[in-house]
C-alpha positions as CSV (number, residue, x, y, z in Angstrom):
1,X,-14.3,4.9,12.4
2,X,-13.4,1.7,14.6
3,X,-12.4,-1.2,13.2
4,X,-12.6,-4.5,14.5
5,X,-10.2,-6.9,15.6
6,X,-10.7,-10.3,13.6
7,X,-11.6,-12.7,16.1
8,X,-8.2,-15.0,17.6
9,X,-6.0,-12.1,17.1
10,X,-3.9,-9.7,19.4
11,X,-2.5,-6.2,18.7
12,X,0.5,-4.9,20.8
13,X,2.4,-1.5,20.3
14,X,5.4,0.1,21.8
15,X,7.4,2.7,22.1
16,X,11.1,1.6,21.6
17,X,12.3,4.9,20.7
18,X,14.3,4.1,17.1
19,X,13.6,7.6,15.9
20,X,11.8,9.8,17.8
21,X,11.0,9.6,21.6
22,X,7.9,9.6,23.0
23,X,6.1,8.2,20.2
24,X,5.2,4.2,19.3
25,X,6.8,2.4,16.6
26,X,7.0,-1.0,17.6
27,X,3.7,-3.5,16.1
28,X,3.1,-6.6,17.0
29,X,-0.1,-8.6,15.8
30,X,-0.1,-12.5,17.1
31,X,-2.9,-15.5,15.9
32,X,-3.6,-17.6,19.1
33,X,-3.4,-20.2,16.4
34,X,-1.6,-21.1,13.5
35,X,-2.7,-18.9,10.7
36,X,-2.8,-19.2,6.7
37,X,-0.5,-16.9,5.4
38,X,0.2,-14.6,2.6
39,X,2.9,-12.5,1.7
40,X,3.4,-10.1,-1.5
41,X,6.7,-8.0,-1.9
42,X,8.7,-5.1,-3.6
43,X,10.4,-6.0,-7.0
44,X,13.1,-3.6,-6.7
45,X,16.1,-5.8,-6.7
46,X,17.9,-4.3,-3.9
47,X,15.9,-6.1,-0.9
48,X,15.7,-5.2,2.5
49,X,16.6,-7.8,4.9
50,X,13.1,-8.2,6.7
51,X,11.9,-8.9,2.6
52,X,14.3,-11.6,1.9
53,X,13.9,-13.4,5.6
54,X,9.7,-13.3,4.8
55,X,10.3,-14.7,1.7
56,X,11.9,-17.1,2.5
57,X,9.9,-18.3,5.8
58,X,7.0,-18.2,3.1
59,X,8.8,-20.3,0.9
60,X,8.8,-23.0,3.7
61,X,6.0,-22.7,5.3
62,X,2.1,-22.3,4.6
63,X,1.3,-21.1,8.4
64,X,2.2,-18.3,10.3
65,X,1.1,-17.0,13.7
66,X,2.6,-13.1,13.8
67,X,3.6,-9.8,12.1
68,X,6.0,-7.9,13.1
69,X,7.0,-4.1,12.0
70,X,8.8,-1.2,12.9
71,X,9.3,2.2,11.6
72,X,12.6,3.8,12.0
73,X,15.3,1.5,10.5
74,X,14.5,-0.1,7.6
75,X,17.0,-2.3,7.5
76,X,18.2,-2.2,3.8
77,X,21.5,-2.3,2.2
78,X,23.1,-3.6,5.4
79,X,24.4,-7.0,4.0
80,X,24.7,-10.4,6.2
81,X,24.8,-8.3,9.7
82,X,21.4,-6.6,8.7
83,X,19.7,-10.5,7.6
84,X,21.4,-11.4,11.0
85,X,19.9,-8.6,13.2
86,X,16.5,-9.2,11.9
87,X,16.3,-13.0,13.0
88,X,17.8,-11.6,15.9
89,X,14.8,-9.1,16.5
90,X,12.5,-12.2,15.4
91,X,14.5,-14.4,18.7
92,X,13.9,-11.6,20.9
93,X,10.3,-10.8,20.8
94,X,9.4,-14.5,20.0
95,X,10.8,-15.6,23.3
96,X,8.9,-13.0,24.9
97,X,5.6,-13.3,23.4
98,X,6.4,-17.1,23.4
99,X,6.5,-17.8,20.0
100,X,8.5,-19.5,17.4
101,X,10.6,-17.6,15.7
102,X,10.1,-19.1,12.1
103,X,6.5,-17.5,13.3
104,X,7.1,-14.5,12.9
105,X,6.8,-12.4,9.6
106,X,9.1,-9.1,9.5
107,X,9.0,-5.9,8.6
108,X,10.6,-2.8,8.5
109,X,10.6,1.2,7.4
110,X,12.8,3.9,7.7
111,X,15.9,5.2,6.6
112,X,17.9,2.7,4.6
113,X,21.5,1.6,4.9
114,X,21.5,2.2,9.1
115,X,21.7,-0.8,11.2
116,X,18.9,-1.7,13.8
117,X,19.7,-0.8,16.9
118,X,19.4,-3.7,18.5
119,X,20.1,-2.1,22.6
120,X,16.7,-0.8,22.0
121,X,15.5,-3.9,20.4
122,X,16.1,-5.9,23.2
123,X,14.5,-3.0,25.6
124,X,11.4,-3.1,23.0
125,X,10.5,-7.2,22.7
126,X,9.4,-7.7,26.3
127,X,7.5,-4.2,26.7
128,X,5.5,-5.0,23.2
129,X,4.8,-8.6,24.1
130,X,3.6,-7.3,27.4
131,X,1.2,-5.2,25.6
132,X,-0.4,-7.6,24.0
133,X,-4.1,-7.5,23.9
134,X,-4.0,-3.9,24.5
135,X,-3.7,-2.3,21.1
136,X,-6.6,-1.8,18.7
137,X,-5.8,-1.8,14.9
138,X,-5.7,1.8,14.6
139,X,-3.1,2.0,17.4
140,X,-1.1,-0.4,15.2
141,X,-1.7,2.1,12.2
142,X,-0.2,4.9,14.0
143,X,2.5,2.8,15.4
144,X,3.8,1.9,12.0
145,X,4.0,5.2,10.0
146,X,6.8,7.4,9.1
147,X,6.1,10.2,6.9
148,X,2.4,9.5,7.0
149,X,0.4,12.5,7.9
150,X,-2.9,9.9,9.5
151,X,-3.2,6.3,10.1
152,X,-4.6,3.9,7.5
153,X,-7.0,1.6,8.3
154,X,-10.1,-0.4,7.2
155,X,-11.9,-3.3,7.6
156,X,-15.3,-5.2,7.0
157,X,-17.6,-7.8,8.2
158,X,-18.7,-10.4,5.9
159,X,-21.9,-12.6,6.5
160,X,-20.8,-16.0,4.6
161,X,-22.9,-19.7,4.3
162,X,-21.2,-20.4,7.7
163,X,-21.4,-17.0,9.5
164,X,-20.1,-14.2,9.9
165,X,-16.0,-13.0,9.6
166,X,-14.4,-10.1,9.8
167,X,-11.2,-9.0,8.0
168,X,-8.9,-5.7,8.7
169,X,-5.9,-4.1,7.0
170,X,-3.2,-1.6,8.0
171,X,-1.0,0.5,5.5
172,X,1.9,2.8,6.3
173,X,2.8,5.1,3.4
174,X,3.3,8.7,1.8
175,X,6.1,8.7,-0.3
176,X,8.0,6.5,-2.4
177,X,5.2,5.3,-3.6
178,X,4.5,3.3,-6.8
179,X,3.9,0.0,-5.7
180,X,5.3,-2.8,-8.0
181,X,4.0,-5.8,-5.8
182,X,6.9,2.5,-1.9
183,X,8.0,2.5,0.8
184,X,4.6,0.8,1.8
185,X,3.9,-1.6,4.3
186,X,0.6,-3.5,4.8
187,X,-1.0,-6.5,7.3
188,X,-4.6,-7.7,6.8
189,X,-6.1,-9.9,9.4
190,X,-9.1,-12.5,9.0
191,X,-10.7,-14.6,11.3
192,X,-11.6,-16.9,8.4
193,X,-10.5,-20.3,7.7
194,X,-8.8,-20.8,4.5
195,X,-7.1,-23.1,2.1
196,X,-3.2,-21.0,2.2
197,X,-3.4,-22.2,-1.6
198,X,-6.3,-20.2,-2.4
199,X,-5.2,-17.4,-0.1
200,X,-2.4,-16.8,-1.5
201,X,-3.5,-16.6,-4.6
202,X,-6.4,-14.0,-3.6
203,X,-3.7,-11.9,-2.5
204,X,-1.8,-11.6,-5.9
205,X,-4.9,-10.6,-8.0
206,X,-6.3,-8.2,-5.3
207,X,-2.5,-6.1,-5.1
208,X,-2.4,-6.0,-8.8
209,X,-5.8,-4.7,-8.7
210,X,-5.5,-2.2,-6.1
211,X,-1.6,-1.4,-4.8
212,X,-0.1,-2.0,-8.1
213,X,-2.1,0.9,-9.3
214,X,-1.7,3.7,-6.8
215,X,1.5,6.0,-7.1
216,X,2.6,9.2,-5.2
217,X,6.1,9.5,-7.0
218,X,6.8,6.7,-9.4
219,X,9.4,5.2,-6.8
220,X,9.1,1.7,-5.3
221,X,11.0,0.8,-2.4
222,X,13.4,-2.0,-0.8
223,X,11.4,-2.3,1.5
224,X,6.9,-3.2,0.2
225,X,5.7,-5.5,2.2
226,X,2.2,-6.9,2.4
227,X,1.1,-9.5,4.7
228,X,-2.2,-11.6,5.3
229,X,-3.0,-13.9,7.7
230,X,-6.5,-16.1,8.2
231,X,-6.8,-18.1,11.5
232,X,-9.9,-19.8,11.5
233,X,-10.9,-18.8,14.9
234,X,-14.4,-17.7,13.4
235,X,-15.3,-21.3,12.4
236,X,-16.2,-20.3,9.4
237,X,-14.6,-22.2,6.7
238,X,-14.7,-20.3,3.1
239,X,-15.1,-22.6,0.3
240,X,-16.6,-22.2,-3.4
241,X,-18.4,-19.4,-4.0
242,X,-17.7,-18.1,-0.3
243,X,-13.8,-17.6,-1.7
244,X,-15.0,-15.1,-4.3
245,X,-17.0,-13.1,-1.5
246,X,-14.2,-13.2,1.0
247,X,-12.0,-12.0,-2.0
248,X,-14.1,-8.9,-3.2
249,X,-13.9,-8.2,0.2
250,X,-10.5,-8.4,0.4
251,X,-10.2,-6.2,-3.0
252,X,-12.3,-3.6,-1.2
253,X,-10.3,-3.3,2.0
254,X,-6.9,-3.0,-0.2
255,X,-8.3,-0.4,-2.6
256,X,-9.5,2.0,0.5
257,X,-6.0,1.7,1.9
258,X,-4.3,2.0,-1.7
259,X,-6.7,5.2,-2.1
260,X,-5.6,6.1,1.7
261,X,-2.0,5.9,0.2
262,X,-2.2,8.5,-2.8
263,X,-4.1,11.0,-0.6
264,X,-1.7,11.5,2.0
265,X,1.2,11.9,-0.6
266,X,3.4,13.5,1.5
267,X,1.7,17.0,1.3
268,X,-0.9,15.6,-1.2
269,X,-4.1,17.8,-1.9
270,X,-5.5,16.2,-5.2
271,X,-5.7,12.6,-5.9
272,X,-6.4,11.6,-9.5
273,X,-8.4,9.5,-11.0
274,X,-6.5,8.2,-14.4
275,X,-8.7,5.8,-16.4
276,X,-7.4,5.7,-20.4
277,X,-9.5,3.1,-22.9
278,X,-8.9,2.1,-26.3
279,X,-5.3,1.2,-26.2
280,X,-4.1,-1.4,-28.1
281,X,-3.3,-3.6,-24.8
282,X,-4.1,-3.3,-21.4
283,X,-0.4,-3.6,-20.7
284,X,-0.4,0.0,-23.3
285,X,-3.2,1.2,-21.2
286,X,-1.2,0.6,-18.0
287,X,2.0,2.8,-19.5
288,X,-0.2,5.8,-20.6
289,X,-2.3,5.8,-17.4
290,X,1.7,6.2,-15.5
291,X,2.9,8.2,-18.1
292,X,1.0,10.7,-17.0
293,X,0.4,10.2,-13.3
294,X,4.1,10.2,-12.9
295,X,4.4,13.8,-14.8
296,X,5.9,16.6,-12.7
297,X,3.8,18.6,-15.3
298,X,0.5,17.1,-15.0
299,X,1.1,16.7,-11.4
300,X,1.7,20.4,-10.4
301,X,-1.2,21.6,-12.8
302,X,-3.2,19.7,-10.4
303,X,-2.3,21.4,-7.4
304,X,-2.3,24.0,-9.3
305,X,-6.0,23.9,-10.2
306,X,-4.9,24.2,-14.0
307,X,-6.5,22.5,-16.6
308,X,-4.0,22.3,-18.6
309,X,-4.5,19.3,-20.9
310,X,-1.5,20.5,-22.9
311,X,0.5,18.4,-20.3
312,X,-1.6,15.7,-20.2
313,X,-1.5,14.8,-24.1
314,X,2.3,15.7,-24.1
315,X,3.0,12.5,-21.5
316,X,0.6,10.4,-23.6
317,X,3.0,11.2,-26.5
318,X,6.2,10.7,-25.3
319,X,4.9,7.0,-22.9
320,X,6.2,5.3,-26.0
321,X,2.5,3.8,-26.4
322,X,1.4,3.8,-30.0
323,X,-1.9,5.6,-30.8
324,X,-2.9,7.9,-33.5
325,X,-2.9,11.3,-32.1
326,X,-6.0,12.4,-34.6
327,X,-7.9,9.6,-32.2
328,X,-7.0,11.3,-28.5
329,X,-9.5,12.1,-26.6
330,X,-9.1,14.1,-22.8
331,X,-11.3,14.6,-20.4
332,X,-11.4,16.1,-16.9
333,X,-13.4,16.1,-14.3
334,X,-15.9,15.3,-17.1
335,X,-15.5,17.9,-19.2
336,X,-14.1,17.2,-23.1
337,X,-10.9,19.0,-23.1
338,X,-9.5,18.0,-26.1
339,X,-10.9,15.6,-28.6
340,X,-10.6,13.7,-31.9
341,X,-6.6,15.2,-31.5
342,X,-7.3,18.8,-31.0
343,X,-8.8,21.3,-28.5
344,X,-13.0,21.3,-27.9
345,X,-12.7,25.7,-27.8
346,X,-14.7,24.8,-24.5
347,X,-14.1,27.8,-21.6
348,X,-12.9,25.2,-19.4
349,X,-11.3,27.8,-16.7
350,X,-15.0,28.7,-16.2
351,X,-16.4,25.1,-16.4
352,X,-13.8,23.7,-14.2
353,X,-13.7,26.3,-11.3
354,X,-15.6,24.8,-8.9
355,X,-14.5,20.8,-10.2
356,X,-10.7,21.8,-9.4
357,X,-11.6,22.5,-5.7
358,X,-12.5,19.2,-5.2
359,X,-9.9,16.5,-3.8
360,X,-11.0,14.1,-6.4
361,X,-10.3,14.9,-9.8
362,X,-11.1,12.3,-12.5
363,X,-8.9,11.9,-15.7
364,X,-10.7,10.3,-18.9
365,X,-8.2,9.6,-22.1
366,X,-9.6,7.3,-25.0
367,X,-6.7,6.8,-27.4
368,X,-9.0,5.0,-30.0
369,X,-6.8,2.3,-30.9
370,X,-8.3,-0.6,-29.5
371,X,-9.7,-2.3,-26.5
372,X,-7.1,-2.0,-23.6
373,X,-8.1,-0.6,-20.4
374,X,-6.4,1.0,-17.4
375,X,-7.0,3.0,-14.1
376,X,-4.8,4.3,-11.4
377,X,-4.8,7.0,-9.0
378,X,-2.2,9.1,-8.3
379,X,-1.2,12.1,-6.2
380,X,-0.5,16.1,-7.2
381,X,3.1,17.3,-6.6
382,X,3.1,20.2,-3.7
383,X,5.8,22.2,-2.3
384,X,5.3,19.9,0.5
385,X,6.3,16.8,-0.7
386,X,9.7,18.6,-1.5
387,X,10.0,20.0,2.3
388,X,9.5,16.6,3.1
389,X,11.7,14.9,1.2
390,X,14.3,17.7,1.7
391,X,14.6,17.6,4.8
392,X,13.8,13.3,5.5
393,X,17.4,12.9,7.3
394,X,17.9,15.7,8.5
């Protein structure tokens, strides 16, 4: 599926050579014109350097015109020379591309504590400003990925009051994935004009609706990232009503790529569907859903193919939620596993056969003790994913 390039945008890739040879992992997305910008970014308190230099340029400033990102070198743990190799990065391509540098929003992935090589940085930032133009937004999906097993991409056009707009998002991610804004990097582009108040604030509900509940492994990185920027070069100006349209667009676009996430999993083959009602809280509801989408148990009984709700009701009991156990329900895949605290003596080996084959498998749990409500997907656990991991430095 081809995806768009939001009007007053160009995409650039390159081949820089940080990890592997032969293959791109350079990005480079520049607005012809100042853009609003957005930024959203990983709460785990030890910060890679390309986080802390975006927050902070978004802490000045309300406009940005480019995103940069590479895969490779995360750029984490490496103290003052690591926050001074990134600006450096940011110098470098922004003379090329002829750019500011305070432009530029960073991002990196990749092994953490190693320095950037900056010899190959300075090899990289004419070649990808070169390139500009060239690149279409899957190219800058596959440029950014580590682990990932596919590019993620997608995108829609939007007919508003004023016309039309178009807006398209990237995501690179597999693993360390449980997104508190792992390591997960996104960039959505508009060609809309809007308030950066109101975009900004589009962009905090729609992550908490959408990234904040996908997990692969329950880990969250130094290193989320999510950026957005809106040019204006549609003409289209969004405004009233027009903001909540642009916005449940922009919730649709995130939760395809947060689905994209938990399916590639590093070796994924399931990806579940955890929705659990009648908590006390939403915030309750939230803890149960993880509780068990973060359970080796539950997880490997998915790939598995096993119904076996057995693991299911003992990570409700142990989230620390407080529910009656006499008022549990558990469904899956639609069919009443246990209920009212104990088994339904359904033959759900038979009964859930065929359903297990499937790559969606959906989770229902009612814990009967009031109105709180959760979903979130998450991945199986496959031998896979521990090859993967196993083997990630070596």
């Amino acid at each position: 599926m081809s995806i768009p390039i939001p009007k007053g945008f160009r995409l650039a890739v390159a081949s820089a050579g940080f990890k592997k040879p032969g293959r791109t992992d350079l990005a480079l997305a520049v607005s012809d014109v100042p853009a609003s910008s957005a930024g959203v970014f990983t709460t785990n308190l030890f910060q890679a350097a390309p986080v802390v230099v975006g927050k902070d340029i978004l802490s000045r400033r309300t406009t940005a015109r480019a995103v940069l990102i590479n895969t490779g070198q995360a750029n984490a743990c490496t103290g003052n020379k690591g926050l001074d190799n990134c600006q450096a990065t940011m110098t470098l391509v922004s003379a090329a591309a002829k750019l500011d540098p305070g432009d530029i929003l960073p991002a990196s992935t990749g092994v953490v504590g190693a320095q950037l090589k900056m010899d190959l940085w300075e090899k990289a930032a004419p070649i990808v400003a070169a390139n500009l133009g060239t690149a279409s937004i899957e190219d800058f999906a596959a440029a950014i990925m580590t682990t990932d097993a596919f590019p993620k991409y997608a995108g829609e056009t939007l007919e508003l009051g004023g016309g039309r707009v178009i807006l398209a998002g990237v995501v690179k991610g597999a693993g360390m994935i449980s997104p508190n804004m792992a390591t997960m990097l996104s960039m959505v582009l508009c060609d809309a004009a809007v308030d950066p108040e109101g975009w900004r604030a589009m962009f905090g509900r729609a992550v908490e609706l959408t990234f904040n509940r996908a997990t692969v492994d329950g880990d969250t990185s130094t290193n989320d990232t999510l950026y957005g920027l809106a040019n204006g070069a549609s003409g289209v100006k969004v405004v009233g009503k027009d903001l909540e349209a642009l916005e449940a667009v922009l919730i649709r676009v995130l939760a395809d790529l947060a689905y994209r996430l938990v399916e590639d999993g590093e070796g994924a083959t399931k990806v579940m569907h955890i929705s659990v009602t009648g908590a006390a809280s939403d915030k309750d509801a939230a803890v149960a859903a993880r509780a068990v989408g973060h359970s080796p148990l539950v997880k490997t009984a998915m790939y598995g193919k096993d119904a076996n709700w057995g693991r299911i009701i003992c990570a409700l009991g142990r989230s620390g939620v407080d529910f009656n156990p006499d008022d549990v329900d558990v469904a899956l895949c639609n069919v009443d596993l246990f209920k009212s605290g104990q088994p339904t003596g359904l033959n759900f080996d038979a009964l859930l056969k065929e359903p297990l084959e499937q790559r969606d498998l959906h989770i229902g749990i009612s814990l009967g003790a009031g109105p709180g409500k959760y979903t979130l997907l998450a991945s199986d656990l496959t031998p896979s994913y521990v090859s993967i991991n196993a083997n990630y430095r070596s």
